[in-house]
C-alpha positions as CSV (number, residue, x, y, z in Angstrom):
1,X,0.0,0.0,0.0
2,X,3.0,2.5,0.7
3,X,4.8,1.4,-1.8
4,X,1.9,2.5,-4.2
5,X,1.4,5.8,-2.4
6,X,4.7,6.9,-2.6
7,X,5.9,6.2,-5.9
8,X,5.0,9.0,-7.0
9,X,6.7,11.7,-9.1
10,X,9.8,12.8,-6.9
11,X,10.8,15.6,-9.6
12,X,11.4,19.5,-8.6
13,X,8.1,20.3,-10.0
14,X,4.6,20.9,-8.1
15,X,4.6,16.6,-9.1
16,X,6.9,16.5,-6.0
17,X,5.1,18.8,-3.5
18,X,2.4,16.4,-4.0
19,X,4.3,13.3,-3.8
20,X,6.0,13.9,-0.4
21,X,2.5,15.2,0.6
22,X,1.4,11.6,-0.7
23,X,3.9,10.1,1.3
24,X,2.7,12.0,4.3
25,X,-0.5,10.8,3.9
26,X,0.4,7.1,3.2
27,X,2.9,7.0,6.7
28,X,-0.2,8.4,8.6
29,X,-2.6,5.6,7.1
30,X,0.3,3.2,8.1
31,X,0.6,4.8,11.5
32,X,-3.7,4.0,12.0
33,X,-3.2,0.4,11.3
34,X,-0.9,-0.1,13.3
35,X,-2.5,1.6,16.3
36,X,-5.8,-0.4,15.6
37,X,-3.3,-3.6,15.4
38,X,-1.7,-2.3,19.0
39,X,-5.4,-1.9,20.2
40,X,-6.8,-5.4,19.1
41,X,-3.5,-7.4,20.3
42,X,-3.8,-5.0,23.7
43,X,-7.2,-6.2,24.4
44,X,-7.1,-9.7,23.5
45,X,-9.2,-9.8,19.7
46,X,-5.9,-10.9,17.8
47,X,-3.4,-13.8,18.9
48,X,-0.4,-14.9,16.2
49,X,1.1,-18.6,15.9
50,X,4.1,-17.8,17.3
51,X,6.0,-18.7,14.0
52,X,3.8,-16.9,11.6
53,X,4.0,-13.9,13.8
54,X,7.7,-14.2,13.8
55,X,8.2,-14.8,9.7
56,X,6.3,-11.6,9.4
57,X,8.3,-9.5,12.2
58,X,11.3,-10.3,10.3
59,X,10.0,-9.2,7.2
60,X,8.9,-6.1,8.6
61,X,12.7,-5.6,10.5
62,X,14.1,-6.3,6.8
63,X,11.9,-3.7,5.6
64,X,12.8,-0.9,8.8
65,X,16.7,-1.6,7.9
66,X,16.5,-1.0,3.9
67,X,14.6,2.6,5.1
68,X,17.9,3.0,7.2
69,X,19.8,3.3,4.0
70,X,17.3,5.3,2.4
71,X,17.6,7.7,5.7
72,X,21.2,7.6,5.3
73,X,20.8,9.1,1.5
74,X,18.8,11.4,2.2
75,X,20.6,12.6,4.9
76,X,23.8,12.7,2.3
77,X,21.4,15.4,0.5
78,X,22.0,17.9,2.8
79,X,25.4,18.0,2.7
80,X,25.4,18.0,-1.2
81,X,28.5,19.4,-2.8
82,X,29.8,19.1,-6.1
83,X,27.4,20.9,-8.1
84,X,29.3,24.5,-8.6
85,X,29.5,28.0,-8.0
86,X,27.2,29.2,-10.1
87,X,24.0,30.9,-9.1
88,X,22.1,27.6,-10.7
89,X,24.2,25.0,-9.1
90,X,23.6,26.7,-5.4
91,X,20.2,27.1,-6.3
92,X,19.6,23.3,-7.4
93,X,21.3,22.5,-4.2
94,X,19.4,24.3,-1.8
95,X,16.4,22.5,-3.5
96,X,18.1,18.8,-3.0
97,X,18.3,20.5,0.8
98,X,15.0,21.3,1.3
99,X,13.5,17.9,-0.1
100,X,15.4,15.9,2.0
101,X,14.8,18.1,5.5
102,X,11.3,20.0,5.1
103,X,10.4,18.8,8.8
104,X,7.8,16.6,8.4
105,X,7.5,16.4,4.4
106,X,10.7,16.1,3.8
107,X,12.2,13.0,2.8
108,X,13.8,12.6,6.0
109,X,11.5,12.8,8.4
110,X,9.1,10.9,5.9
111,X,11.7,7.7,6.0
112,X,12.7,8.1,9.7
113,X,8.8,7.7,10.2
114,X,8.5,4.6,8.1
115,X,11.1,3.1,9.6
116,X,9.3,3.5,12.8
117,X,6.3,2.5,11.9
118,X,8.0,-0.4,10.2
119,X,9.7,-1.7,13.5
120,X,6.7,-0.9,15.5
121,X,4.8,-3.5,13.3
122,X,7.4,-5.9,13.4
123,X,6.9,-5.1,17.5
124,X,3.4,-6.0,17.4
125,X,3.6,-9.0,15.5
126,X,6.0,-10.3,18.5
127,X,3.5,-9.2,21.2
128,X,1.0,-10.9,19.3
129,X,3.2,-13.9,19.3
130,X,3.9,-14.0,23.0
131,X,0.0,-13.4,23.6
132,X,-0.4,-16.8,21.7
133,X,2.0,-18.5,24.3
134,X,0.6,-16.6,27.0
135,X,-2.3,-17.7,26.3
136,X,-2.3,-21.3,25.4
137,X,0.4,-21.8,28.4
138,X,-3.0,-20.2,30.6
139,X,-5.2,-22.8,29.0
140,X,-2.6,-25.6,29.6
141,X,-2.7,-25.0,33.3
142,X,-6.4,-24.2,33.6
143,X,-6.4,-28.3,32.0
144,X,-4.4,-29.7,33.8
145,X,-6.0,-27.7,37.4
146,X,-9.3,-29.2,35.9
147,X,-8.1,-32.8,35.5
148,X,-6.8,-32.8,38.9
149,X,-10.1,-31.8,40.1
């Protein structure tokens, strides 16, 4: 779903503006699943088999450390060099600048917020998992308690 949303045109143009603002508005849809998924593990509606839930945490940690290196280029964008002296060249620069640190459009903040969102799923899934076993260990004992009985 993010990946569709923010594939957009990442030109200089007005294209752009919208495309981070896309971005923005993809992170916050990913940011209100994962709250509802934090709400329904939280209160019991959603258990994971422990494996399952694990496969997919790892997937997700894969995910948060390509996003690092993405982070880590954009963050090369603000010390861009290279481009020359002239009026142009400075000009183009302070553009590359302002993509990659316009607070919370900027490409950035944009990936430093998909990476968090990314590990918080992979979190989720894991608290999910330990629900499972949490859960099934309760049953085990409530079992054995009753057979006792």
């Amino acid at each position: 779903m993010a990946d569709a949303q923010m594939s957009g045109d990442l030109g200089m143009g007005a294209g752009a503006a919208l495309g981070f603002v896309g971005a923005g508005v993809a992170l916050g849809a990913i940011k209100q699943e994962n709250d509802k998924l934090g709400q329904q593990i939280s209160s019991g509606q959603l258990k994971l088999n422990p494996d399952a839930a694990n496969k997919a945490a790892q997937v997700y940690e894969n995910k948060a450390d390509q996003v690092d290196r993405l982070i880590q280029k954009a963050a090369d964008l603000t010390r861009l060099g290279g481009l020359g002296d002239y009026s142009s060249a400075q000009e183009l620069t302070g553009k590359f600048v302002m993509k990659a640190q316009n607070g919370s459009t900027g490409a950035f903040d944009l990936l430093t917020g998909l990476r968090e969102e990314l590990q918080r799923k992979a979190d989720l899934f894991r608290q999910a998992a330990r629900d499972y076993v949490a859960t099934d260990e309760q049953i085990s004992q409530d079992l054995q308690r009753g057979s006792q009985a």
